[in-house]
Each structure stands twice: as C-alpha cells, then as structure tokens.
C-alpha positions as CSV (number, residue, x, y, z in Angstrom):
1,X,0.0,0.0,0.0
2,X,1.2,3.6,-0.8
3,X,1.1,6.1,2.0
4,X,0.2,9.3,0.0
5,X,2.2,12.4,0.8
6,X,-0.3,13.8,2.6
7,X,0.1,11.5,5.8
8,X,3.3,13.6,6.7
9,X,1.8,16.5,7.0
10,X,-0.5,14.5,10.1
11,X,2.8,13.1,11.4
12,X,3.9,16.5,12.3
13,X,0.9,16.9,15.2
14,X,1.9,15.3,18.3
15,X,-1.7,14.0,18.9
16,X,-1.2,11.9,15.9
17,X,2.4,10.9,15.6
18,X,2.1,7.3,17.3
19,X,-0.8,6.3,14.7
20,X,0.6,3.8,11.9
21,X,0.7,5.4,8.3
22,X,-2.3,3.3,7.2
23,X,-4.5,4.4,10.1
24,X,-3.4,7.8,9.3
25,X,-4.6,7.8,5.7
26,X,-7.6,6.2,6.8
27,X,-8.3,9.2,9.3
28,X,-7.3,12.0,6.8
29,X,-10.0,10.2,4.1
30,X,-12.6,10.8,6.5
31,X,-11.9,14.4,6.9
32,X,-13.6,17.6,5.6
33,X,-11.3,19.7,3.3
34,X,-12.5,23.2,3.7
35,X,-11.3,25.7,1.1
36,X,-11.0,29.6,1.9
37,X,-10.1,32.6,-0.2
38,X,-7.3,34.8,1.6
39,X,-8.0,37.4,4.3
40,X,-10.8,35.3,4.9
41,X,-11.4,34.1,9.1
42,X,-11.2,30.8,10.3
43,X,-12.3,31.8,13.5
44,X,-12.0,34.8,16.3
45,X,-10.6,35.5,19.5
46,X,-12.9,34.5,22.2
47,X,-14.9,32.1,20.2
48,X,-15.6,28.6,21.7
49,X,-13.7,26.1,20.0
50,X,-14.7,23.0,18.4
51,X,-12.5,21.7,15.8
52,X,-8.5,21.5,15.0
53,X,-7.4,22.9,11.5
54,X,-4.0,21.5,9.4
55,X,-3.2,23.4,6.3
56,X,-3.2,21.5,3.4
57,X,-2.2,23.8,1.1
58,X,-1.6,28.0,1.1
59,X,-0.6,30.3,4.4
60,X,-2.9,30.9,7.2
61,X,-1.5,33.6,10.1
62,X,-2.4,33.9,14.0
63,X,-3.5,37.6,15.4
64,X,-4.4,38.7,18.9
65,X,-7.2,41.4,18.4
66,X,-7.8,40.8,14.8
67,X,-8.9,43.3,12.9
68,X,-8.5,46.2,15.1
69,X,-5.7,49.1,15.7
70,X,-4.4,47.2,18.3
71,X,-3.9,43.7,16.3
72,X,-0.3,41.9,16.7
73,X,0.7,39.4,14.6
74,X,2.0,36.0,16.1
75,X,3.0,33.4,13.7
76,X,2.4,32.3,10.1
77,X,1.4,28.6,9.7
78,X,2.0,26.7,6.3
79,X,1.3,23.1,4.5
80,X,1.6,20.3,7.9
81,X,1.4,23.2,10.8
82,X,-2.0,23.2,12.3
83,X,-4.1,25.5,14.7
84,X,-6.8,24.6,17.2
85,X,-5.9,21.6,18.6
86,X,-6.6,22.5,22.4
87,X,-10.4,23.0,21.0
88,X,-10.5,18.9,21.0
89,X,-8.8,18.5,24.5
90,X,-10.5,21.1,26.2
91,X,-14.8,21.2,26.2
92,X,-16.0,24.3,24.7
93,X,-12.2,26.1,25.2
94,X,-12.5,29.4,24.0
95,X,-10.4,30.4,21.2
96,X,-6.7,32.6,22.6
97,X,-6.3,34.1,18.8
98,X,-8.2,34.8,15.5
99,X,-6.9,32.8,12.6
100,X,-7.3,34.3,9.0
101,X,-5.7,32.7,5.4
102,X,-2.9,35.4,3.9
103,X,-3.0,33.2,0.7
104,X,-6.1,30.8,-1.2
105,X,-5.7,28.1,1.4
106,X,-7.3,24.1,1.9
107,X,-7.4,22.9,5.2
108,X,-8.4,19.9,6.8
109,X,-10.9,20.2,10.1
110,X,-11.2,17.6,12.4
111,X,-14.1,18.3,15.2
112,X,-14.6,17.3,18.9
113,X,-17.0,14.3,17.9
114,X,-14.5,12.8,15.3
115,X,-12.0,13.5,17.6
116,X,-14.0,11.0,20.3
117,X,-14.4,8.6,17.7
118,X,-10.9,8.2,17.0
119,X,-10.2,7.9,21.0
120,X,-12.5,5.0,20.4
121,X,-11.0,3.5,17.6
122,X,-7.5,4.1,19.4
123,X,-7.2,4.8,22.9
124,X,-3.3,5.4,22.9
125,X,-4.5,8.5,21.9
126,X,-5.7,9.5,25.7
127,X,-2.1,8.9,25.9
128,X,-1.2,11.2,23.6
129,X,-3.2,13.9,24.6
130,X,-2.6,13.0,28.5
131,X,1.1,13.9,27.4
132,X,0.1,17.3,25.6
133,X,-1.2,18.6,28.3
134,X,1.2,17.9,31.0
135,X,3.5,19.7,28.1
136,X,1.0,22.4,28.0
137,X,0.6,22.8,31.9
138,X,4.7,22.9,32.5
139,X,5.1,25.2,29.2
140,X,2.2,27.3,31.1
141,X,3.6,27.0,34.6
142,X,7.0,28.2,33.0
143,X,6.0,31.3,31.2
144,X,4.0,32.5,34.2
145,X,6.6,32.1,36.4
146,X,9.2,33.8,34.2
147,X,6.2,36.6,33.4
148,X,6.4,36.9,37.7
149,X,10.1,37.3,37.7
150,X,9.3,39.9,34.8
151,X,6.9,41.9,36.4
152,X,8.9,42.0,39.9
153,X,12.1,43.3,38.1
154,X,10.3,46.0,36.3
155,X,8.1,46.1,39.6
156,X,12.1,46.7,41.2
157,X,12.8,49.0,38.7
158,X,10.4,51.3,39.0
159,X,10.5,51.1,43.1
160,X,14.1,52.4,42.4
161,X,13.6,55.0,40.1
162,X,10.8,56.2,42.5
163,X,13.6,56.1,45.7
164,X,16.3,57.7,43.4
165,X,13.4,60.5,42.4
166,X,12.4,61.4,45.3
167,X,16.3,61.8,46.4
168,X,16.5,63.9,43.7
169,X,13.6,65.6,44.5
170,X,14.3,66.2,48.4
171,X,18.0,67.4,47.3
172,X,16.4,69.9,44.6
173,X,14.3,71.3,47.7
174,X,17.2,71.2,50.0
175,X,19.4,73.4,47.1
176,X,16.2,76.1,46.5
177,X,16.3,76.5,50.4
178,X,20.0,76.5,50.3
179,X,19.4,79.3,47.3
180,X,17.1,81.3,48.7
181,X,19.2,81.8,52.2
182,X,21.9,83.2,49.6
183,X,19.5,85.3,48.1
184,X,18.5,86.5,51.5
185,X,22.4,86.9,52.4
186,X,23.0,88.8,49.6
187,X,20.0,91.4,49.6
188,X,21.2,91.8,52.8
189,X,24.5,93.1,51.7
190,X,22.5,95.8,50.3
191,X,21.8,98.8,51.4
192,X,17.9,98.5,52.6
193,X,17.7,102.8,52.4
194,X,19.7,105.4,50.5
195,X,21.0,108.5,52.0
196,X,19.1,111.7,51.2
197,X,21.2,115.0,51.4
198,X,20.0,118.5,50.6
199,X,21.6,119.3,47.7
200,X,21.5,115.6,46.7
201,X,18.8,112.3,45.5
202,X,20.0,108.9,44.9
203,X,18.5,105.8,43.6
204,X,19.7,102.4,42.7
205,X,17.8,98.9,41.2
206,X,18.9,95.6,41.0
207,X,17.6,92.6,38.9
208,X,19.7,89.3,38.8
209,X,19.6,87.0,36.4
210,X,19.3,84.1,38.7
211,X,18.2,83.7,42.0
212,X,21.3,84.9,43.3
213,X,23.9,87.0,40.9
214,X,27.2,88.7,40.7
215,X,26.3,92.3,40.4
216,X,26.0,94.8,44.0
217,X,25.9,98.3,45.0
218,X,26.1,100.6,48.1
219,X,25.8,104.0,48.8
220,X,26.6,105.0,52.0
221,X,27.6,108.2,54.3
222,X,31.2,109.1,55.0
223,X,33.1,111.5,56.9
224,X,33.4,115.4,56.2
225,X,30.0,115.3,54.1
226,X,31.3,113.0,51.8
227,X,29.1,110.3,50.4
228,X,30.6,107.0,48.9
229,X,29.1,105.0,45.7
230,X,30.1,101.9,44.4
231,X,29.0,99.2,42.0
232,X,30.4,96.2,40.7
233,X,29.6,93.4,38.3
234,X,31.7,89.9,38.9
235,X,32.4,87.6,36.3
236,X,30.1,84.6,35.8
237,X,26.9,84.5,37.6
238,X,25.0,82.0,40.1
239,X,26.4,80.8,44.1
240,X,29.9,81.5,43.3
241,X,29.6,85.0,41.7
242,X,27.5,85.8,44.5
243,X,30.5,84.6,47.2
244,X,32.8,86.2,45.3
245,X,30.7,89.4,45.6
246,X,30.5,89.6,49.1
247,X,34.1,89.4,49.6
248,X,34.9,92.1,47.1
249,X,32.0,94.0,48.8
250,X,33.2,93.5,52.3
251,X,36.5,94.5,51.4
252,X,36.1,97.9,49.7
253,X,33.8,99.0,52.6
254,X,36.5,98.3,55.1
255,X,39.2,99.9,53.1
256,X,36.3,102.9,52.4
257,X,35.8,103.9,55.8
258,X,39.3,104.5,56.5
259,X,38.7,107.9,54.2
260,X,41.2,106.8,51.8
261,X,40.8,108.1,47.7
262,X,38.8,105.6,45.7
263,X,41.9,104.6,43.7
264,X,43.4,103.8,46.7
265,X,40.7,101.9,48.0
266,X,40.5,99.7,44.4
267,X,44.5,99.3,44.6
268,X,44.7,98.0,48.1
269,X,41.5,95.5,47.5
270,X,43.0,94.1,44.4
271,X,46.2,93.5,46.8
272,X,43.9,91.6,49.1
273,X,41.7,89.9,46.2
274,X,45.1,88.8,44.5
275,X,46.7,87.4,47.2
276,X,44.0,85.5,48.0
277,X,42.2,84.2,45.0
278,X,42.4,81.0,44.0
279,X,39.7,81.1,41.1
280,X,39.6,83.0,37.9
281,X,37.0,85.3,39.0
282,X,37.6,89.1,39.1
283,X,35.1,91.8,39.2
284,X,34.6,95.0,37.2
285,X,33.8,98.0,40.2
286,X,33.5,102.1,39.9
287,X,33.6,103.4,43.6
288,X,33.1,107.1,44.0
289,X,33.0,109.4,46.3
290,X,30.9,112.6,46.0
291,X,31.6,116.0,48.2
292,X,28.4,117.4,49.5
293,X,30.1,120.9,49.8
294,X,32.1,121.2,46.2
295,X,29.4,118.6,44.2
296,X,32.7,117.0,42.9
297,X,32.7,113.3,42.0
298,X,35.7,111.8,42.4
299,X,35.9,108.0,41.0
300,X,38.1,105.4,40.1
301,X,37.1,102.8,37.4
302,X,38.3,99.2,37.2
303,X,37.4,98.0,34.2
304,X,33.7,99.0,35.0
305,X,31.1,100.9,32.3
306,X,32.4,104.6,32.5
307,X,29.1,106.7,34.0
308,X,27.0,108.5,32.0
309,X,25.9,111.7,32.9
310,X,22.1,113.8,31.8
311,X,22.4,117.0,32.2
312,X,19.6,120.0,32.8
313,X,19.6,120.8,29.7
314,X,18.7,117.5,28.3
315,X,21.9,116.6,26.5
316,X,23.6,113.1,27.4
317,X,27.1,112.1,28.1
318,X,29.4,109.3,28.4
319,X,32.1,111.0,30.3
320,X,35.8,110.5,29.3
321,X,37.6,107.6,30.5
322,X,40.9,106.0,29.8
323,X,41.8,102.6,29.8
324,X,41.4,100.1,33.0
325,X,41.7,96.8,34.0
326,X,39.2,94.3,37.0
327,X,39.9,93.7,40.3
328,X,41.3,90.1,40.9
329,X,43.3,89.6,37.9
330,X,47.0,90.7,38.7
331,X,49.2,93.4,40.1
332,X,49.5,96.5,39.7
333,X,46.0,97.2,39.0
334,X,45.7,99.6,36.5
335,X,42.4,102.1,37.1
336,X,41.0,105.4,35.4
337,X,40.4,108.1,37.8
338,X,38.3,110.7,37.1
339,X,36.2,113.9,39.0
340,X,33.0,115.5,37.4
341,X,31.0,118.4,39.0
342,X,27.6,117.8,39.3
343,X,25.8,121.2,39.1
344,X,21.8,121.6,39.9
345,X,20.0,119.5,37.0
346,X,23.0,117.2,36.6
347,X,22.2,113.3,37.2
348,X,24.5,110.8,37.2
349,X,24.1,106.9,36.2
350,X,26.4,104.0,36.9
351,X,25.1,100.8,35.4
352,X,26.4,97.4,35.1
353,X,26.6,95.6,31.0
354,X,23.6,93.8,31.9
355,X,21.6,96.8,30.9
356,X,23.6,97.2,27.7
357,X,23.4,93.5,26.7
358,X,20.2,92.7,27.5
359,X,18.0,91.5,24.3
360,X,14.7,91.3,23.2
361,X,13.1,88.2,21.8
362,X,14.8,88.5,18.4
363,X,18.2,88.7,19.9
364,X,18.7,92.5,19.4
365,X,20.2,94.3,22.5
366,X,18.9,96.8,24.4
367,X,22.4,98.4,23.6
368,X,23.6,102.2,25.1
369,X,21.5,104.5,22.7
370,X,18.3,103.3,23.9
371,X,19.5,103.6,27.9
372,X,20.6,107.5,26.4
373,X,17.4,108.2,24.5
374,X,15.5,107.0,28.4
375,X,17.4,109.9,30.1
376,X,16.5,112.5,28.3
377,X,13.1,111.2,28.6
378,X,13.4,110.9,32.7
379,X,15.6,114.2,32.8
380,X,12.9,116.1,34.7
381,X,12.8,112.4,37.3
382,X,14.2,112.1,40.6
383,X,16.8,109.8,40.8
384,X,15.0,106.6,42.1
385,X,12.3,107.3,39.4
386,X,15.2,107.5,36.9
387,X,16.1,104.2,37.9
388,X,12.7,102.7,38.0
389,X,11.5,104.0,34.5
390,X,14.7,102.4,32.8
391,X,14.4,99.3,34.4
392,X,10.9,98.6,33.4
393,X,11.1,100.1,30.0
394,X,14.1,97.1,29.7
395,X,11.9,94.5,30.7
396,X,9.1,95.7,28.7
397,X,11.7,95.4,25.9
398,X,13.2,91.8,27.1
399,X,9.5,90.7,26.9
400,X,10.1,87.3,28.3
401,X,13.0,87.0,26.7
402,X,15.9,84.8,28.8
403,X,18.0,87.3,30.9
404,X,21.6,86.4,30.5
405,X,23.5,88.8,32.9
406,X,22.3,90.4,36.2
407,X,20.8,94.3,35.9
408,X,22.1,96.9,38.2
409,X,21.5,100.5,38.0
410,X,22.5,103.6,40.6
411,X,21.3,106.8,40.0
412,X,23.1,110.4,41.7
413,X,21.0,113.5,41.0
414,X,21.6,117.0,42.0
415,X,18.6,119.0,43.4
C-alpha cells in the first residue's frame, strides 16, 4: 500500500504521531477539506472552539485582536502546521487568537466528535493527549513564572527609580532652600535705604539674572560730608559670583571707611583679592565718592562701564575715561580716575553691561543708545524714578526674553 504524501503532514501533530501510516490515511479520508479565499477568518478570538485545522495547502496567520488598531501578529502557519488543537482536548475552550488565510488556502478540520471517535477506535490516543497537556501545563507553569520574575524586576525598577526621584527631588528642595538663604544673604548686603542729602537724591535697582547673581551696589555716608558710591559686576553669575561678591564687597567697605581716595581703596582691594584668590574670578567695580560741599565726584574705574551723565539741559554724556583693567586679575592694577561736578540738573548713572546687553526676543540688544534716549526722557525724574523707569522700559523690551547677565543700576542727582 502507498502512504500518499499527505500522511506527513499528520505526522507532524503530536496527537497523531504514534498512529501507523495506514491508520493515518484512513483518518485523513474521513476528513472535511474546507477551502477559503485569503483574508478570509477561520475563526476569532474569544470564540468557543470545536475543531483543529491542518493546512493542506496555502498560508494561514495567527492575530491577537484581529482586525482592530491594536492587532499583533503572532506566527504564520503553512502546509503540515496546524491550529486549534486545544479545542479537541478542552470542552468548549475558548479560542486565545483569531486565525485568518494570507494566501487561497485548503485545510483539513477535524471536530470534537471525530475526535471522540478516533479515541474509540485508538485509545493510545488518551495517551497522547494525556502527554500534551502535561507539556501544556509545565510550558504554562513556566512562562508564568518567568512573566512573575518579569513583572517583579520591572516592579524593582520602578521602586528604584521612585527612591532615586524622590532623592533627587528632596536634594532639589534642600538646594532652593540653600538658594534662597543666599538670596536672602545677599540682599542683605544691600543697602535697605539710600541717603538723602540736601543738595542731593539717589537711587539704585537691582535685577539678577538668577536667583542669586554677581552684580552689588552701596551707597553709604562718610566722613566730612562726603558720600561713597560703588557698584560692581563679577564675572560669571549663580552661588559662586555671588561669594565672590561679598568678599569684594566687604573688602572695599573696610578699606572705604578708613577715608582713603577711591583709587586707593581699588588698589589695596586688588592687593587683598590677589593674594587671596584662588579662582579665575575678578570683578569690574567704579567706587566714587561725591563731596556734598564742592558737588565734585571723584571715582576710580576698574574695568567697570564709565558713568553716563544727563544734564539740565537734556543733553547726554558718556564721560571721558581712559583705559582700566578688573579687580582680581594681577598686580599692579591699572584704574581710570576721574572727577565730574555735578551742578543743579545734573544726574549721574552708573550701570552694570547687563543693561547694555540685554535682548529682546529676536536677539537684538537693548544696547547704550536706547539707555541715552531714556534719560533724556526721565531728565525732569528724581533719581529713584530715573532708575525705575529704565528698568521697566528694559523689561518691557526683554519681553520674556531669557535674561543672560544680572541688571544693576545707581542713579546720583543734583537737586
């Protein structure tokens, strides 16, 4: 007898393979061959099942959530591969996957009832599928226990992300608090109220670019109706700027009240700052002092913006200045000393290149024309007005803009 070709596609199901070739071909006569075009179903997801399938010819392919956005494909079945065969062992199992053809396809179908009549006609079968299970149930067993392991590494995972976010998180707190007691520090240095003479208004304004910055300023009384005023803009903003300020700060008001000139003041801080200084920071500073009795200015310049100067008349200076270099760099400091006489009218601003640079959305600065053009405009101000009105026509102009360098404006006007 001639086993057709056929038979070996049978031999390939485990339910089958202990069946002799003759009582194979005998079973395959018996069944159905049902013929489908492609991208037709053979049956759904969720369906109860009834029968086992074996391709005789064509392609049939294996979905989860057929038909829908989510759909994944699983596995493509050809000629000998078969689908369904849980649907005999298990009563009215419901189908795990949609099947569909991808190609014209023939497949044989074998349901429950032929199924029981083979057990009938060959009960080694129970054996068979006694054995399929037990493979089922430890494949089964295995992949839930690996899925477990799965789920309590991610589960792991995810536990220590949380832990290592919430470090982050406490630390980020613990730095703002940190910040803001250096913001507090530092506004402190300031001077909470300017003097007001007779003959004399000042004003001042600070914005930094971050919560604590680089920039400072003081005005403050001296002897023999002298008044002293200083600003100063250090290198590189943020915490260490703002260290760097204070010391630069503390050390021109203890070398200030001695009543020594201004250039000797910046010359003996640099000596201090220089000898000390074991960073690359150095700070730009005018310190002036003003006599109440002559209205004569006296400053030295290291390295800062020279002043600029409005007078009654409306017209707008930059006064003179010669070349200077920063505090903190080397010795001999090299400064640009200067008097001016303020007469009635006059105003006086020192201002830090934060005002100069600052830019708009479109990246154009706010540049030194504008900051001229403003006071002419707040000529007829006092000088805390001055100051006001230029620093919120500038953020008016930054409109939202990032702020790269810390703003800092002092204002000297003569009654």
């Amino acid at each position: 007898m001639t086993v057709p070709s056929d038979t070996s596609l049978f031999l390939r199901i485990p339910l089958f393979q202990d069946l002799s070739k003759e009582d194979l071909f005998g079973l395959i006569n018996e069944l159905p061959v049902e013929a489908l075009e492609a991208g037709k179903y053979l049956f759904h997801e969720g369906e109860p099942g009834n029968s086992l399938y074996v391709v005789k010819s064509g392609k049939i392919e294996v979905v989860l959530a057929g038909g829908t956005s989510d759909e994944m494909h699983l596995r493509f079945c050809g000629p000998g591969e078969y689908v369904g065969e849980m649907s005999l062992i298990l009563k009215q199992g419901r189908r795990t996957a949609s099947v569909r053809t991808t190609e014209d396809s023939q497949l044989w179908m074998m349901t429950r009832d032929k199924f029981n009549d083979c057990i009938k006609r060959w009960p080694h079968l129970a054996y068979s599928m006694v054995g399929i299970m037990s493979e089922r149930l430890e494949s089964s067993n295995e992949a839930a226990f690996n899925d477990v392991v799965t789920k309590n590494q991610m589960l792991q995972k995810a536990y220590d992300e949380l832990k290592a976010a919430q470090a982050q998180l406490i630390e980020k707190e613990r730095l703002e608090r940190e910040l803001q007691v250096a913001a507090d520090i530092q506004l402190s240095i300031l001077p909470d109220v300017l003097p007001d003479a007779d003959e004399f208004g000042f004003g001042a304004r600070i914005l930094p670019a971050r919560q604590v910055g680089g920039d400072f300023y003081d005005v403050f009384e001296l002897k023999d109706h002298r008044i002293g005023v200083l600003i100063g803009d250090v290198a590189d903003k943020g915490v260490p700027s703002a260290l760097f300020m204070a010391r630069a700060h503390a050390l021109i008001m203890a070398e200030a009240d001695i009543g020594m000139t201004p250039a000797e003041v910046m010359t003996l801080v640099n000596t201090h700052i220089t000898r000390l200084q074991k960073s690359t920071q150095f700070v730009t500073v005018l310190y002036g002092i003003l006599d109440l009795k002559t209205r004569d200015f006296s400053y030295a310049r290291a390295g800062h913006e020279p002043p600029l100067i409005v007078h009654a008349d409306g017209s707008v200076e930059r006064l003179p200045h010669d070349p200077g270099m920063a505090i903190g760099l080397w010795e001999p400091v090299t400064l640009d000393e200067k008097t001016v006489k303020l007469v009635s009218g006059d105003m006086l601003l020192l201002y830090t290149d934060g005002m100069t640079d600052c830019r708009d959305p479109k990246g154009e600065p706010f540049g030194l024309e504008r900051i001229k053009k403003l006071l002419v405009e707040s000529s007829k101000f006092g000088a805390q007005q001055a100051c006001n009105t230029l620093l919120e026509t500038l953020q008016t102009y930054q409109d939202g803009a990032k702020q790269d360098d810390d703003v800092t404006l002092v204002s000297v006007k003569a009654k």
